[in-house]
C-alpha positions as a Markdown table, in Angstrom:
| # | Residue | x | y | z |
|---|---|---|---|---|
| 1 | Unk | 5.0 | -20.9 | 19.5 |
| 2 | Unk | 3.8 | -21.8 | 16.5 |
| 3 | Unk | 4.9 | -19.8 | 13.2 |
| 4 | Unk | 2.3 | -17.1 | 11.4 |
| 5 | Unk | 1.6 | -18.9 | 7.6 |
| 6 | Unk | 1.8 | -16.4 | 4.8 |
| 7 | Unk | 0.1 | -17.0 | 1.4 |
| 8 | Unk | 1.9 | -14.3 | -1.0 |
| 9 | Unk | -0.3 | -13.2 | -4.4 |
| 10 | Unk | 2.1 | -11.9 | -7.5 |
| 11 | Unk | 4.7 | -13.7 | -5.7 |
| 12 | Unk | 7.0 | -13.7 | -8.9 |
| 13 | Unk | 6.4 | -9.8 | -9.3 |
| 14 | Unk | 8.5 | -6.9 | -8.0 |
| 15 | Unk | 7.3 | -7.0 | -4.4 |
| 16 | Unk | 6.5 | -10.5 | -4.5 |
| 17 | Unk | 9.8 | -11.3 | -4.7 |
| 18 | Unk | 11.2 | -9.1 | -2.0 |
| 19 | Unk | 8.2 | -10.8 | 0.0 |
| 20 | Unk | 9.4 | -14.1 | -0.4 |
| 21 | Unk | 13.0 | -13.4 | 0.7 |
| 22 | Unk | 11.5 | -11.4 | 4.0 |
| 23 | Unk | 9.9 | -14.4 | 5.3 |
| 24 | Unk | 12.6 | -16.6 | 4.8 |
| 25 | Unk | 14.8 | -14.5 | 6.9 |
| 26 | Unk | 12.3 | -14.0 | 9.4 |
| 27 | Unk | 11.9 | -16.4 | 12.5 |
| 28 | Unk | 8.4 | -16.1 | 13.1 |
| 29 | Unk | 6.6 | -16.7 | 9.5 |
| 30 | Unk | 6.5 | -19.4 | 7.5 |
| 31 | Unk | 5.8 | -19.7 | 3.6 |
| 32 | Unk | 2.2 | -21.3 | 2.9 |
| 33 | Unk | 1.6 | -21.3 | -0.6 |
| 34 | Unk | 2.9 | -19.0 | -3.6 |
| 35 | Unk | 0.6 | -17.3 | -5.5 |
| 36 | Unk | 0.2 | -16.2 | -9.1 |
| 37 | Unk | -1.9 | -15.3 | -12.1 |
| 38 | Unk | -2.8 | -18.4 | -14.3 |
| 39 | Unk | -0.9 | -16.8 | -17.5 |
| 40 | Unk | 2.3 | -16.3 | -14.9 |
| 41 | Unk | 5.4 | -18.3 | -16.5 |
| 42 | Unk | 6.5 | -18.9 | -13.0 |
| 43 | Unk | 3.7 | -21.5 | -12.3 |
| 44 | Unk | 4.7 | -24.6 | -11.2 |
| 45 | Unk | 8.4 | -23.3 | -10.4 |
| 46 | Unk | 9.6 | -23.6 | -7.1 |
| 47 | Unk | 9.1 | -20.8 | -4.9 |
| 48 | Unk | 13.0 | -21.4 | -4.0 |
| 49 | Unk | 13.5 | -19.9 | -7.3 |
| 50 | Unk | 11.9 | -16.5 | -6.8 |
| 51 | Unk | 13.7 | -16.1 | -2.9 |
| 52 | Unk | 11.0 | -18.1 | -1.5 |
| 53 | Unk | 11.4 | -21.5 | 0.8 |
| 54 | Unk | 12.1 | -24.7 | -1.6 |
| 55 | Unk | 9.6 | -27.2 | -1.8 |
| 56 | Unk | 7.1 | -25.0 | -2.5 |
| 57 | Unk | 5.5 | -25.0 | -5.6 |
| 58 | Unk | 3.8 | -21.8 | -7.4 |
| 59 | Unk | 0.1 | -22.3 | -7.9 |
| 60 | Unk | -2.7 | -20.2 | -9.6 |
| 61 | Unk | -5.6 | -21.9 | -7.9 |
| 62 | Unk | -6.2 | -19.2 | -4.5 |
| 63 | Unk | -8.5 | -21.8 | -2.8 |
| 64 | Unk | -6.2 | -24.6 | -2.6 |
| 65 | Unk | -3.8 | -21.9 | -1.5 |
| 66 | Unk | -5.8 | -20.2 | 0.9 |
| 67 | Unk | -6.3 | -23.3 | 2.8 |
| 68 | Unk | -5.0 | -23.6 | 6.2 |
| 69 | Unk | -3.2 | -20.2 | 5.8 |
| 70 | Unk | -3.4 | -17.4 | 8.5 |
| 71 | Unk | -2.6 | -14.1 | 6.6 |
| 72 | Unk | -2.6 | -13.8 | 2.6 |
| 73 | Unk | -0.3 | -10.7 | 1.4 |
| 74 | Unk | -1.4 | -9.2 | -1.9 |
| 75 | Unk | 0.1 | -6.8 | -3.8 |
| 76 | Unk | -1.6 | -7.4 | -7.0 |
| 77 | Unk | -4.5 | -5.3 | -9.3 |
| 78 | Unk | -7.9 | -4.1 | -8.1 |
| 79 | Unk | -9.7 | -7.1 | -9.3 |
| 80 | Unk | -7.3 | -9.8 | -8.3 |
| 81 | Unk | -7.5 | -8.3 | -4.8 |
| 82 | Unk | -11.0 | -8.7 | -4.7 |
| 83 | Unk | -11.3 | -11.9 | -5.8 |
| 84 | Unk | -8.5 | -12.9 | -3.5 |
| 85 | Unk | -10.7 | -11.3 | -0.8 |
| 86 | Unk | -14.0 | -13.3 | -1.6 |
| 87 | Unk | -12.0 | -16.5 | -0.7 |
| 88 | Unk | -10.1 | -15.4 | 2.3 |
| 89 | Unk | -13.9 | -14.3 | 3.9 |
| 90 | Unk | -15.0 | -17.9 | 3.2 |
| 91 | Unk | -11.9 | -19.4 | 5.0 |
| 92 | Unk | -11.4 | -17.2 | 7.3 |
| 93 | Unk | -8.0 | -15.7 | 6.3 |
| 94 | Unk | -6.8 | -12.2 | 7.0 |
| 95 | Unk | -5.9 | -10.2 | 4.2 |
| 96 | Unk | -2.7 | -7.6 | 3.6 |
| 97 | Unk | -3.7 | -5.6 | 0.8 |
| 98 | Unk | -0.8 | -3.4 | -0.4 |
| 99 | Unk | -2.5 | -3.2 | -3.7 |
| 100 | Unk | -3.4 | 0.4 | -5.0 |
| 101 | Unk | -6.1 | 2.0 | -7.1 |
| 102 | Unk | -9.8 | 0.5 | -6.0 |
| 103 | Unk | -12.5 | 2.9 | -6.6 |
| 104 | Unk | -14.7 | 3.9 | -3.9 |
| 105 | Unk | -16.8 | 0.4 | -4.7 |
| 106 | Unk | -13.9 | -1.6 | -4.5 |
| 107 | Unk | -12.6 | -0.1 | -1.4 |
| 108 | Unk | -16.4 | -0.5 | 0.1 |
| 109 | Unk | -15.9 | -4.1 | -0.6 |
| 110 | Unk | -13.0 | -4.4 | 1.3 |
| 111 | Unk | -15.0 | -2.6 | 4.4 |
| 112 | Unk | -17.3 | -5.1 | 3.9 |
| 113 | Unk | -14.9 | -8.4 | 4.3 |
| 114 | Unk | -13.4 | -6.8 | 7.7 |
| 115 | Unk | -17.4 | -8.2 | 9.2 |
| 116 | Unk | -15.6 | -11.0 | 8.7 |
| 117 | Unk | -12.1 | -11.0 | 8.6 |
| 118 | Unk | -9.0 | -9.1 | 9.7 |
| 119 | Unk | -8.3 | -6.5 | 6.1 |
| 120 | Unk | -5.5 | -4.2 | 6.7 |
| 121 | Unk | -5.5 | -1.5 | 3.7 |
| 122 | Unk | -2.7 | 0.9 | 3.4 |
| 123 | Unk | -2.0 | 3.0 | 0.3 |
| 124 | Unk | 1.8 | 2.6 | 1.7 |
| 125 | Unk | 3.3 | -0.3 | 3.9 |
| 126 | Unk | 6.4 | 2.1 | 4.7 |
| 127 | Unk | 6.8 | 2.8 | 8.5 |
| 128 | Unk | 8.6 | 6.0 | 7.3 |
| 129 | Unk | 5.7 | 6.8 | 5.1 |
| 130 | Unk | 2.9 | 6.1 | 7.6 |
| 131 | Unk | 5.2 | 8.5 | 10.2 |
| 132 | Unk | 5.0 | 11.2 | 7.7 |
| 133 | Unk | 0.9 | 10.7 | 7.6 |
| 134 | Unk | 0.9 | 11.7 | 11.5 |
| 135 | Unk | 3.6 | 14.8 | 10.8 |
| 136 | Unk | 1.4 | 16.1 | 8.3 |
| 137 | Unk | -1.6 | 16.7 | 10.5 |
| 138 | Unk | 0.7 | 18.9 | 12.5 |
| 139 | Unk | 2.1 | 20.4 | 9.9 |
| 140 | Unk | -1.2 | 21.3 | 8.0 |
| 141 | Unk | -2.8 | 22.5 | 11.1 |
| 142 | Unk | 0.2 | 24.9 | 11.7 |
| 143 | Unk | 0.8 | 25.8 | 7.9 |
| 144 | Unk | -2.8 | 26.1 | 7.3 |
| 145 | Unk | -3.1 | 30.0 | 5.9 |
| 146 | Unk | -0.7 | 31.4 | 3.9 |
| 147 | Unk | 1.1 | 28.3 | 1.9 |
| 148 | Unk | 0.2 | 26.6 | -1.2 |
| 149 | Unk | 0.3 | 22.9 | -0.7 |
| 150 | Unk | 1.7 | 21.1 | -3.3 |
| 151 | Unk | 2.7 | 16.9 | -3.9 |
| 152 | Unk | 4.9 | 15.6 | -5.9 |
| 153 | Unk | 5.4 | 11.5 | -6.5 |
| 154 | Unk | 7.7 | 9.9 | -8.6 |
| 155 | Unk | 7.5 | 6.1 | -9.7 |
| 156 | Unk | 9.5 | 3.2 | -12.0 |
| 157 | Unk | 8.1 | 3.1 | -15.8 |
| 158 | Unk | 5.8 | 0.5 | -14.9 |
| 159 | Unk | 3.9 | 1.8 | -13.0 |
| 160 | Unk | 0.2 | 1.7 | -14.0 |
| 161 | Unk | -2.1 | 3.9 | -11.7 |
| 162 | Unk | -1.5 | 8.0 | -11.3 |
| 163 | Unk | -1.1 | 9.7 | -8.9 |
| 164 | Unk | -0.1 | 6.7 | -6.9 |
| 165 | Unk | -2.3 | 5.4 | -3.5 |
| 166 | Unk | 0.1 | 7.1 | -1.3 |
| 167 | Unk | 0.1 | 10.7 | -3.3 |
| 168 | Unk | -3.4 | 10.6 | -2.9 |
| 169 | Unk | -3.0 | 9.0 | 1.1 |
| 170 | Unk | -1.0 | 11.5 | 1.4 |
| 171 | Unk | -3.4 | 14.6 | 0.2 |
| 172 | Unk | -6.2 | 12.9 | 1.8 |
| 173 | Unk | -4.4 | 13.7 | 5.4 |
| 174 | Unk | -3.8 | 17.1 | 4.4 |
| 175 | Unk | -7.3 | 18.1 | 3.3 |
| 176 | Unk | -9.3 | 16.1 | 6.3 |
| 177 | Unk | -6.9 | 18.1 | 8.6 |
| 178 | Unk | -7.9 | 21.2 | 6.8 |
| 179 | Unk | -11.5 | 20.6 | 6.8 |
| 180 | Unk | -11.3 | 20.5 | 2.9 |
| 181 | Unk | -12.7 | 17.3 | 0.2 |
| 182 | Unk | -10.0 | 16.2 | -1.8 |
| 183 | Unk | -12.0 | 15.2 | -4.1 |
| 184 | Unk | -13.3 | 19.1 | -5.0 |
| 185 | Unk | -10.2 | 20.5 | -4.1 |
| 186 | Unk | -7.3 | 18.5 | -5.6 |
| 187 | Unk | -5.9 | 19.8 | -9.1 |
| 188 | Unk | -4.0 | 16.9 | -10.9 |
| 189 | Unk | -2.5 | 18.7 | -14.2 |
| 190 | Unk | -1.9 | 22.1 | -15.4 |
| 191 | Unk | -1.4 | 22.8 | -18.5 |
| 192 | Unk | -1.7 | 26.1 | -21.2 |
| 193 | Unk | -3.3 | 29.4 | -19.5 |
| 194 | Unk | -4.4 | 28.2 | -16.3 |
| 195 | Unk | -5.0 | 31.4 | -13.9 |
| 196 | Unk | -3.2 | 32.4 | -10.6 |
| 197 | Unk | -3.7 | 29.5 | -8.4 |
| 198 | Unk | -6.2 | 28.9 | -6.0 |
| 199 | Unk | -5.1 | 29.1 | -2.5 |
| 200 | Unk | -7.5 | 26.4 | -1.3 |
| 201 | Unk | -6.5 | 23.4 | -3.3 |
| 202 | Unk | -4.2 | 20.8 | -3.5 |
| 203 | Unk | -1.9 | 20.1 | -6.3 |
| 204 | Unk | -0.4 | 16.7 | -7.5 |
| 205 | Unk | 2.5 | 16.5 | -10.2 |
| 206 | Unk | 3.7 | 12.8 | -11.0 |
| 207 | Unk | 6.7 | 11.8 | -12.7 |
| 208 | Unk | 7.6 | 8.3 | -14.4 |
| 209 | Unk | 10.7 | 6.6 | -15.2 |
| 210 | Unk | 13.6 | 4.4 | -15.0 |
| 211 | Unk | 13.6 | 2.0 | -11.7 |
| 212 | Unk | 12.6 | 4.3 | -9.2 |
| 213 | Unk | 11.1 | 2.8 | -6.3 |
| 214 | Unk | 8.8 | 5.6 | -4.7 |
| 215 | Unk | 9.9 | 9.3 | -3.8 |
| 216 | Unk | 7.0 | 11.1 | -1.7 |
| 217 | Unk | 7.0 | 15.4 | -1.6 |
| 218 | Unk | 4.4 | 17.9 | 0.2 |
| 219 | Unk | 5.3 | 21.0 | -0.4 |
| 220 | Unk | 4.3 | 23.8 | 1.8 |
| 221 | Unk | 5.3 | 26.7 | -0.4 |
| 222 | Unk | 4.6 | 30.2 | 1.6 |
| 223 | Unk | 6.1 | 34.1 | 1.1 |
| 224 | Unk | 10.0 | 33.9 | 2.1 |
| 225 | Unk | 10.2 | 30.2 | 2.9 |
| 226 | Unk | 9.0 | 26.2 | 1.8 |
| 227 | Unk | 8.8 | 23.6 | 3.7 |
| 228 | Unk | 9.0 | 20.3 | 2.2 |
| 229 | Unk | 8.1 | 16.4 | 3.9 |
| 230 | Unk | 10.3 | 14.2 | 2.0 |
| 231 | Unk | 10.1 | 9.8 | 1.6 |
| 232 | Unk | 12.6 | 8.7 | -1.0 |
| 233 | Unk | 12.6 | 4.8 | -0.7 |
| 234 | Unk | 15.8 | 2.9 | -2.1 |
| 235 | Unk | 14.2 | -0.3 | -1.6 |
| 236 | Unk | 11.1 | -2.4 | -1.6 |
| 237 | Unk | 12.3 | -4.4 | 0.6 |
| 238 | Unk | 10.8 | -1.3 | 3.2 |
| 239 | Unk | 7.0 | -1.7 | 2.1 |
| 240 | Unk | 7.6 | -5.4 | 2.9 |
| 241 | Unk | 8.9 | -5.1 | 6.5 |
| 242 | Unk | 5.6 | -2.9 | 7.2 |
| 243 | Unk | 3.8 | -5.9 | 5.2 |
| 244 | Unk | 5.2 | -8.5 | 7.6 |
| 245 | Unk | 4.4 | -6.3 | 10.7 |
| 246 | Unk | 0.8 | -5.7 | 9.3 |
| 247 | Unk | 0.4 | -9.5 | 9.3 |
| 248 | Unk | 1.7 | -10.3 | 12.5 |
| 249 | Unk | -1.0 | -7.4 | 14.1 |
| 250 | Unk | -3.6 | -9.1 | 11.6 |
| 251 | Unk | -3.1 | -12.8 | 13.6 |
| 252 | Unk | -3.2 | -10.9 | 17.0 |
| 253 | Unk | -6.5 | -8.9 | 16.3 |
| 254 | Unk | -9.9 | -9.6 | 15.8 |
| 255 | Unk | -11.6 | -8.9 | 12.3 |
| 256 | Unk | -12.1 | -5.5 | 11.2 |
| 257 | Unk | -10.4 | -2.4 | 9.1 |
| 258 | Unk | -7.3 | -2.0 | 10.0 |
| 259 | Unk | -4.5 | 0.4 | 8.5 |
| 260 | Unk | -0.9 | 1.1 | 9.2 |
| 261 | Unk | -1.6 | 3.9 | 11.7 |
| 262 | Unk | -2.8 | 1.2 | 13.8 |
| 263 | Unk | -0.8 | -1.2 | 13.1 |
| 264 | Unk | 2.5 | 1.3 | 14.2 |
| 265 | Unk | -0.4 | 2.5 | 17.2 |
| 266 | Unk | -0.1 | 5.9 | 15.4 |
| 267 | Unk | -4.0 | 6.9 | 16.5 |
């Protein structure tokens, strides 16, 4: 059998990286091309140097990498990501998209490639993360009257979007399950004289710092007792493991809008 070729965008960044080193210890996968922006200092480096398989050098320009590949990976910026995306519909390559914080355009766009293509979209790659998606539906349904629902996230220093893709994945299960929009009924900050709280939203507090890689909360806070859903991941190399599983489903489906709940066959 022949092996699934992986194009990797960002590959000298955090996840890149990781990226790299899962597909060279996997058996199935093979290293296309490595990606990068044209300002990167890693272009024309070997991928060898970043974890990646040697002979492979890194290359800004996403046609030439795109071509011949099967799945490209992207963990990138909004607009990267979309750009990557117009390629991969012209040749026909499935896209990973692990990056967060596309407005609802953006994220239109990407409904619009899978016409074409195979786009599996996730705010979190995690198959810890994605299981806590499916407990929360039981849990909101259960804990839906009398508990104040709260979610804290907390992230490295570098960070840039707030609350991060899966805070807001996360609140987005909770309110559908409660027949609420998250959009009317999310509170983001607090600050001076705010009021007693209102029982029917959702509150987010973020936190920032140091080299954390990702810790997840929803708290259920009722009269007597709180229950709390907790993700604490040590290591990226967890959102890359769902990555590489996302890709394989990718080759072995036909195009559409996939997300990890299907990919783990969580629906």
């Amino acid at each position: 059998m022949s092996k699934i070729k992986i194009v990797i965008a960002g590959c000298s960044g955090r996840m890149g990286k990781v990226l790299l080193e899962c597909i060279e210890q996997s058996t199935d996968l093979v290293l296309h091309a490595a990606l990068d922006h044209e300002a990167s200092p890693a272009l024309g480096k070997d991928a060898s140097e970043f974890g990646g398989a040697r002979g492979i050098k890194i290359i800004c320009d996403v046609q030439t990498a795109l071509q011949g590949a099967d799945v490209l990976i992207d963990f990138t910026r909004p607009e990267g990501t979309l750009h990557h995306l117009e390629i991969c519909q012209q040749l026909g390559v499935h896209i990973v998209v692990g990056t967060t914080g596309f407005n609802a355009q953006q994220k239109a766009q990407l409904g619009a490639a899978a016409q074409k293509i195979g786009v599996m979209f996730a705010p979190n790659m995690s198959v810890g993360v994605n299981l806590i998606f499916k407990l929360l539906e039981t849990a909101s349904r259960v804990l839906s009257h009398g508990y104040d629902i709260e979610i804290i996230e907390a992230h490295h220093r570098h960070k840039v979007d707030a609350p991060s893709g899966t805070a807001l994945g996360l609140g987005e299960v909770v309110a559908r399950t409660l027949g609420r929009d998250l959009d009317k009924c999310a509170v983001y900050g607090r600050e001076g004289v705010t009021g007693e709280r209102d029982p029917s939203t959702i509150g987010f507090a973020t936190v920032r710092g140091g080299d954390i890689v990702g810790d997840h909360t929803v708290l259920y806070a009722g009269i007597g007792e709180r229950i709390e859903i907790t993700h604490k991941a040590s290591s990226r190399a967890t959102f890359a493991i769902g990555a590489l599983r996302a890709a394989r489903f990718l080759k072995a489906h036909p195009p559409g809008m996939y997300d990890m709940q299907d990919v783990l066959d969580l629906k």
